[in-house]
Phi, psi and omega in degrees: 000137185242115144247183164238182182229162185206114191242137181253111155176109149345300166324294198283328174305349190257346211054005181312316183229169177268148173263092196281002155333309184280343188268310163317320184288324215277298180268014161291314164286328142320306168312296180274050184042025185266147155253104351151077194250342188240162136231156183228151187267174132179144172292199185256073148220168224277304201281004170279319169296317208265347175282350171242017189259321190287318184283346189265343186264322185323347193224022188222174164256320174229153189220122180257127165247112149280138160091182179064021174252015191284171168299017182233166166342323183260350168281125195205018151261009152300305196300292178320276243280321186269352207268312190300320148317317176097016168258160165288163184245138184223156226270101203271107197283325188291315182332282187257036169277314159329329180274302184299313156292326150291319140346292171346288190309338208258339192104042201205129158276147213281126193290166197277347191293307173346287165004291174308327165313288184311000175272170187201146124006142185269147153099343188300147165290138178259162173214095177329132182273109174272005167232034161192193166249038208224079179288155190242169182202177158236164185225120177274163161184133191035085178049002174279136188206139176230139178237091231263126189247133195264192191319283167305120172341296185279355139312308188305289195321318173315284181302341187277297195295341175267347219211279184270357175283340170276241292251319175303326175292340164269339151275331153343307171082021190195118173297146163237146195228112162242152185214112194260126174256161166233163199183114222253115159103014174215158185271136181306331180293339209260326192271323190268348152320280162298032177183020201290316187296344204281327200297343183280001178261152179296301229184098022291178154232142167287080173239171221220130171231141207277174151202194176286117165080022138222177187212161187230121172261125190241133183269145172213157188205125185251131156219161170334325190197178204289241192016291167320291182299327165321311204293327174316318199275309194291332159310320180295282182346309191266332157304328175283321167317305185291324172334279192248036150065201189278027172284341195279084181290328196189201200200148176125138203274298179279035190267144158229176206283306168325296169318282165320300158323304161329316201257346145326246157358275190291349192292339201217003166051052179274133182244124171259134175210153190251140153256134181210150188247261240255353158298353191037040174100020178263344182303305182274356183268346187278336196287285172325338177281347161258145182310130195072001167312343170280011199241035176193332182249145174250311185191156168201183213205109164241126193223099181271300164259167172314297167319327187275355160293296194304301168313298206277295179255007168108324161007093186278168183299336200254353157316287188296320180276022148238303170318313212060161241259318171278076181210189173285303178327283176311347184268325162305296193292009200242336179276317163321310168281338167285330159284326148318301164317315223264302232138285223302168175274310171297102149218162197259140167237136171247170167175132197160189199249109187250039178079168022273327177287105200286192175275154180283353146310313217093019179248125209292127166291150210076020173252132189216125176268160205206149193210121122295097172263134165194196193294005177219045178097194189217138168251146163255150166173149179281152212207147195221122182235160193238154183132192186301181154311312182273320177297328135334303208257318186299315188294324207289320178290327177321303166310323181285321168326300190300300207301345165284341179268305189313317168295332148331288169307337196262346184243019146309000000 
């Protein structure tokens, strides 16, 4: 099966807002073996719509739309979609006895506009909205289908994970099984090297996706039922696994490197705590963003200048004034005092230049010493990224993340 995506709006051709619909749709039809060859943009206007509505099924099986399902005038792609079909719109009742109690529910009165949600293509599959008042529905027609989605982010996902991801799989005629590896500390080229013959099967298949500082490998496999595809998957898995070693941290389309430490930390009931210069607090805030972090972090310290290395975690003076605050010593003693001070079994330190401006040495913006103290010493390293401020400061706590999950793994 080929879809396309056809996202309706102004708002994103203008950039105002992103279109995380299409990143969403995108790697969901990834998951299920669809394949995915276009996006397409277009405002909210009718003939631009019905015209790239035309040219996308022309080269697709299914053409998925977002947005243009709202109540005012310019939402009009249900209306494209029957105009394109050669159907009439016809008036859905349950539809807007649903519009009307969600109105009821939220406290609002039902506008005379509102209405206009409930028509649909004569003959469309509806498909209930249960988090707003914009049902979505497809409409078939000669081995051809459009699957018209509405807008707001937590709808689409709503209606796509109840709805349309079950009606894509009964056309399919075949489960598809996708398995996300994730993977830390090697470069995709370097990872696509190492793992070059796997990429040659029909089925399962091998694809790679990039992000900052890792990279995620997705196995997907079509057979009769999930237990066949499955069993398809785990030979490649535990192979890429023997490959590429403890670069593998964890599993999960939505799995991160935190996550995985978390869950580390608690499996061994284990405590941490951070010192940080130039991540500024992203360490504990990437930690604190999964759910039970309170069962591992106690406490943690961004120590920006050199007094407060000092003051705070014990830094000595004659450290920063032979070293500078940016170097491997400081980054040991800034981890060594936080573990001290906290408790913690664990604790981690960054310090470095993440731009825009380098040292006054000469050491190159994007050099970040990155220290682990824990019950069998403290390691250090050095560690050099190329890029934005933000980008920088995001790989370095990442980095610092991995390098606390490995010393972990090595004192299992």
């Amino acid at each position: 099966m080929i879809a396309e995506i056809l996202s309706v709006g102004t708002e994103l051709l203008m950039g105002q807002i992103a279109n995380t619909d299409a990143q969403f749709l995108s790697r969901r039809l990834a998951e299920l073996g669809i394949m995915l060859y276009r996006h397409t943009t277009v405002g909210d206007n009718p003939a631009r719509v019905k015209e790239a509505l035309g040219e996308a099924l022309s080269r697709s099986d299914i053409v998925i739309t977002t947005g243009g399902l709202g109540p005012t005038e310019d939402d009009l792609t249900k209306e494209m979609v029957a105009e394109r079909f050669g159907l009439r719109m016809v008036l859905d009742e349950p539809s807007l006895h649903a519009i009307e109690a969600f109105m009821n529910r939220v406290g609002h009165p039902m506008a005379e506009n509102n209405r206009k949600q409930a028509w649909f293509p004569e003959g469309a599959t509806i498909f209930p909205n249960a988090c707003g008042t914009a049902p979505g529905c497809v409409v078939e027609q000669d081995g051809k289908a459009v699957a018209v989605l509405p807008g707001p982010p937590h709808e689409l996902q709503d209606m796509f994970e109840r709805q349309l991801a079950p009606w894509l799989a009964r056309r399919s005629g075949a489960h598809i099984e996708s398995r996300f590896l994730r993977i830390f500390g090697i470069g995709e080229s370097n990872v696509e090297n190492q793992l070059r013959d796997l990429f040659h099967s029909d089925n399962p298949t091998l694809a790679l996706y990039c992000g900052p500082g890792e990279v995620q490998a997705r196995i997907t496999a079509q057979a009769a039922d999930r237990e066949a595809a499955l069993a398809m998957i785990e030979p490649v898995a535990e192979e890429i696994r023997d490959r590429l070693g403890d670069h593998v941290y964890g599993e999960g389309a939505d799995n991160s490197i935190e996550q995985a430490v978390l869950s580390l930390l608690k499996a061994r009931g284990e405590t941490v705590s951070f010192a940080e210069s130039c991540t500024g607090g992203l360490l504990a805030a990437r930690l604190v963003g999964v759910p039970g972090a309170s069962d591992a972090l106690g406490e943690a310290h961004v120590t920006y200048c050199d007094a407060a290395k000092a003051r705070v975690l014990g830094v000595k003076p004659e450290t920063l004034e032979r070293y500078t605050a940016v170097s491997e010593p400081c980054a040991r003693e800034m981890a060594e005092g936080a573990r001290r001070i906290s408790g913690a079994d664990w604790a981690v330190s960054t310090t470095g230049y993440a731009g825009p401006d380098g040292g006054a040495d000469g050491t190159p913006v994007g050099t970040v010493f990155i220290a682990v103290a824990g019950p069998d010493g403290t390691t250090a390293e050095e560690c050099h990224f190329r890029g934005s401020r933000a980008f920088v400061r995001t790989v370095a706590a990442s980095w610092a993340l991995n390098a606390l999950r490995l010393r972990m793994e090595a004192r299992a």
